[in-house]
N, C-alpha and C positions, 0 to 999 in steps of 0.2 A: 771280662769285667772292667778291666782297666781303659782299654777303648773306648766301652760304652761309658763308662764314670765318665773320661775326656771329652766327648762329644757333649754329653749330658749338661756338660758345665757352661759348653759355649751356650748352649741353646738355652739352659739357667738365664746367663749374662746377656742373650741378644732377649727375653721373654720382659726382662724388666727395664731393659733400655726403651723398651718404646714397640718391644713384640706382641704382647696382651692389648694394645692400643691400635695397630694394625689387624690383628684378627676378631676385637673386634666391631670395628667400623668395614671392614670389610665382608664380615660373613656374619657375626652373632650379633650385630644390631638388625640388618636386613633381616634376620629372620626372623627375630623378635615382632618388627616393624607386620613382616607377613603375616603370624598367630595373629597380632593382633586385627590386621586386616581382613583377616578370616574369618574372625570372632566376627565382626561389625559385621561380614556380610549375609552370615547367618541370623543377629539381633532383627536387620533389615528383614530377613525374611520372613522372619518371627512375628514382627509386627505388622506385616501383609496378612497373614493367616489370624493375627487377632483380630484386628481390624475389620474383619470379611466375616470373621465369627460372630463379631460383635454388634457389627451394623445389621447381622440379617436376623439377630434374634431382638433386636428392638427397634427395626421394620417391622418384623412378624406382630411385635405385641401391639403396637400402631396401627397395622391392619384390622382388630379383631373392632368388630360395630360396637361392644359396649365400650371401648373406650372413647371413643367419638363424644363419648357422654360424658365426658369432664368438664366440658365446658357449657352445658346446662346446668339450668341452677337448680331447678326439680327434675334430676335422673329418676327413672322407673329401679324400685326394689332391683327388680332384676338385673338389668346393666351394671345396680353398684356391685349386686354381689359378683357379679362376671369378672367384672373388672381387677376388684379386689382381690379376686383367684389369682388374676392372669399377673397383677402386680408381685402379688405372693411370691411367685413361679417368677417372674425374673429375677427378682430379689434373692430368690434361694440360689440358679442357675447360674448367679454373677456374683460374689460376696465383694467383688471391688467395687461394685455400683453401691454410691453413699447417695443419690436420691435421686430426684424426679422435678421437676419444675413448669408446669405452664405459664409461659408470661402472652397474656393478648398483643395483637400486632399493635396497639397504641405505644409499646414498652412499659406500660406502668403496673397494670391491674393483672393481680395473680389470678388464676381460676381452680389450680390443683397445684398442689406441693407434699410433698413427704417431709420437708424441714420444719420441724417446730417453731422455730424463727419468725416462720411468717406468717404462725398462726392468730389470728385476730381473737377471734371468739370461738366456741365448737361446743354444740349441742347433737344430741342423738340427730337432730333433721337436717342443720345446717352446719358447715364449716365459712369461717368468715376471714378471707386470708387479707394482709396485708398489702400494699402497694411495692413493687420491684424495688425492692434497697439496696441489691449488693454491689459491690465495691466492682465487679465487670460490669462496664454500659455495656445497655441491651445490646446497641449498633454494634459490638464487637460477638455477638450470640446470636445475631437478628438473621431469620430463612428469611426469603420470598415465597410467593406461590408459585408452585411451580417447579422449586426445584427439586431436581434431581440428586443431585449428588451432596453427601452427608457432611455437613460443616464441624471442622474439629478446634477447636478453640484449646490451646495448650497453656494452662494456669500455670507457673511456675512458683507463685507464690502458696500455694495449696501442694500445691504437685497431683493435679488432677488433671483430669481429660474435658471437655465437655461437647458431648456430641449433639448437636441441634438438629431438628426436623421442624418442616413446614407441619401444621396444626388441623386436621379438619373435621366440621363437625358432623353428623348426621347426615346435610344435604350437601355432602362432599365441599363448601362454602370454606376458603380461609379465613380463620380464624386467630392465626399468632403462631409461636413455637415453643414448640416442646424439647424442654433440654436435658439431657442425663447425663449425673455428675458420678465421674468414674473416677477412682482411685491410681495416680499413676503405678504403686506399687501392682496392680493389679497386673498389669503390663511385665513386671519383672516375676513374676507367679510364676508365666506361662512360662516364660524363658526358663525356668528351671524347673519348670517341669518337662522339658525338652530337653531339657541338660547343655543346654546352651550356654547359661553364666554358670557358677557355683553359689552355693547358700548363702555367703555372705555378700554378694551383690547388691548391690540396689542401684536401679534404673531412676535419674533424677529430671521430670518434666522441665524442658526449657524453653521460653516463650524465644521469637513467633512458633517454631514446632519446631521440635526434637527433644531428645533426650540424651544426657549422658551419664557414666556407668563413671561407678570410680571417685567421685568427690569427697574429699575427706572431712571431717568432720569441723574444723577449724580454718575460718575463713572462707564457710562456703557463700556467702554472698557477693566477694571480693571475687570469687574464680567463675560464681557465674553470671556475672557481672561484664567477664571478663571474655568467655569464652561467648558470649552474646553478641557480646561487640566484634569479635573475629569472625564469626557467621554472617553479620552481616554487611559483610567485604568480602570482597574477595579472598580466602584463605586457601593454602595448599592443605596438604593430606596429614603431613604433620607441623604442629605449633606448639612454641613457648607461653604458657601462659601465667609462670611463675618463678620468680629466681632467689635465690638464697645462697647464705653466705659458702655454705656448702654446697657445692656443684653436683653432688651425688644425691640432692632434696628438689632439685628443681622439678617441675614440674611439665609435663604438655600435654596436648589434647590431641589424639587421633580422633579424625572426621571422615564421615562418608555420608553421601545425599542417595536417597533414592529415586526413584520416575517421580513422584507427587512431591519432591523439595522435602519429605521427614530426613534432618540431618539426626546421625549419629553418633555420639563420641564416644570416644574412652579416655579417662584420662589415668597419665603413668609417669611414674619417675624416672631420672635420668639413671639411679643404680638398677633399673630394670633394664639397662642398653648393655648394662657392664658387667663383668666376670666379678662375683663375691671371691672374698679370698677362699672359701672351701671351694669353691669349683677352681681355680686357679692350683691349690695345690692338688685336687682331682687331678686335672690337668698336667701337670708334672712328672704325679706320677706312674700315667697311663705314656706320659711320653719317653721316662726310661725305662720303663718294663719294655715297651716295643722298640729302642734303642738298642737294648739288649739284648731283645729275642733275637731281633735282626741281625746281627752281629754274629750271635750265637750260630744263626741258617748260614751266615756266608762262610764262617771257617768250617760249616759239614758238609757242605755243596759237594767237596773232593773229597773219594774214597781213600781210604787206608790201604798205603802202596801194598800193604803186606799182604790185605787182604785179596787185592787186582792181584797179588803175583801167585799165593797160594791156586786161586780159580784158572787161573790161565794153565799153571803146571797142572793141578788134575787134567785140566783138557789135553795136554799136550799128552799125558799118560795114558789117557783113554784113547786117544788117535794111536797112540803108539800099538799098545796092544789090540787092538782090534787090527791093528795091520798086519800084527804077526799071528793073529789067531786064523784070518781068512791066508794067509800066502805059506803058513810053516804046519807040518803034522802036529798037535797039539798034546798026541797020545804020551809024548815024553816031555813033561813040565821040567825035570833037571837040563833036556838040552836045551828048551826054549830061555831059561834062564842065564845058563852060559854065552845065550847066541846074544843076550841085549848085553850081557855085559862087558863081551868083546868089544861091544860099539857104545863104551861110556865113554868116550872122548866125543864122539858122534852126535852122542843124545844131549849133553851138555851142552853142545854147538847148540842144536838145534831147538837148546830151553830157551836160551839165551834170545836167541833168533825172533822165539814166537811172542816173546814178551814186548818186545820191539822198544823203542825209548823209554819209557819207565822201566824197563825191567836194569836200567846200567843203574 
């Protein structure tokens, strides 16, 4: 106990001199640094698998011929009710989808909306929608014909997605784009329903594309402001992106890009690098229990002389007698007993002999 207490002390004394600061920049920040790298490359994957879910079930409802009919102005009964169904049915499928948009290839003139906003007029026969007013120009929302590959427009001011498709009508003819306004939260759902973040996460859209996890609720225009700006430079894997007076509130943002440029962050404070003082005095005291133990193992290593010399004499006793049982008549135990005791100077020698240096 006394040893271990002694030891205990220096490694006390060498833990606050500057020991907890070495282990951890050397081992418990890196690994922090890795969970969190780990995190991001699962969110990354996460949003492949959304993304792929998302686009083929509003592919699919784009496919179907009555919707081609949004953009006539007298659709057949039948096509609306079609449609209507099939609108229904992605609306219930998706609960992050907040709406639907047609804007004609001019950029001005609506043809179909779910947003009230843009409703002009609406009678049983006719709806009469307004001209494109929102605060994105079209040109940042605008398909061509033709294309293939799904345009994602990242609101950050909404915190929404907006997924565009080229527009076509009956006679396969472009017509304009169709935009669906998706909820970024919708993005953080799936993640936990994967068990990927925890419940109180929330995934925050950041223009040109990404998202970051982690933004606190005070100053968050200032930080993504900020961390926008560092995206669009050159930045490493980890960044400062806030400092205060207290060095244990600072702030930074872990990043990671995928194959199609969606960056993603997390952002973490700088007492998430560092030992809390309960895990430090954890720490302590997981290191004089095992101080001790160890201490306690090195003075049992060696047996107990008494114990080595008791085992060594049985043996020599049992050698003994089995030598006079196989070479002496056994029938008389009082002569066999006088015969060893004649040779007690003998046997004595020969205790001594088989104990060999511990036995002195």
């Amino acid at each position: 106990m006394l040893i271990s207490v002694l030891i205990f002390a220096g490694c006390l004394f060498f833990s606050f001199a500057g020991g907890f600061n070495l282990i951890e920049v050397q081992y418990y920040t890196p690994r922090v640094i890795g969970n969190i790298n780990d995190r991001l490359e699962k969110i990354k994957s996460g949003y492949g698998d959304y993304f792929t879910n998302l686009d083929r079930q509003l592919r699919e409802f784009l496919s179907a011929q009555s919707v081609s009919s949004y953009i006539e102005r007298e659709p057949s009964p039948e096509n609306m009710e079609k449609r209507d169904t099939l609108c229904s049915l992605l609306f219930q499928k998706n609960p992050g989808l907040e709406g639907i948009r047609l804007v004609e290839n001019d950029g001005v003139h609506i043809h179909y909306s779910t947003f009230s906003d843009d409703i002009l007029s609406e009678t049983a026969e006719l709806v009469t929608y307004s001209n494109y007013m929102d605060r994105i120009p079209y040109a940042l929302i605008e398909t061509s014909d033709g294309d293939k590959k799904t345009l994602v427009y990242f609101d950050n001011t909404r915190n929404r997605l907006l997924f565009s498709y080229p527009f076509y009508d009956a006679y396969t003819a472009y017509r304009g784009t169709i935009v669906f306004y998706v909820s970024g939260d919708d993005f953080t759902r799936s993640l936990i329903n994967r068990d990927i973040v925890s419940l109180n996460a929330r995934g925050t859209v950041l223009s040109p594309a990404g998202f970051v996890f982690g933004l606190p609720l005070t100053g968050r225009k200032a930080l993504i402001q900020e961390i926008q700006e560092r995206w669009g430079k050159r930045y490493s894997n980890i960044e400062q992106i806030a400092e205060s007076d207290d060095k244990r509130e600072n702030l930074f943002v872990i990043s990671t890009t995928d194959e199609s440029g969606i960056k993603i962050g997390w952002i973490c404070s700088q007492d998430e690098f560092e030992f809390s003082d309960m895990e430090k005095i954890a720490l302590l005291v997981c290191l004089f229990i095992t101080l001790f133990l160890v201490v306690f193992l090195m003075f049992n290593l060696r047996h107990d002389d008494m114990v080595f010399i008791k085992r060594r004499i049985r043996k020599f006793q049992y050698e003994l007698l089995k030598e006079y049982i196989e070479r002496k008549d056994t029938t008389d135990w009082k002569t066999l007993a006088k015969g060893i005791a004649s040779r007690r100077m003998d046997v004595n020698d020969e205790v001594k002999k088989s104990l060999g240096r511990r036995g002195k």
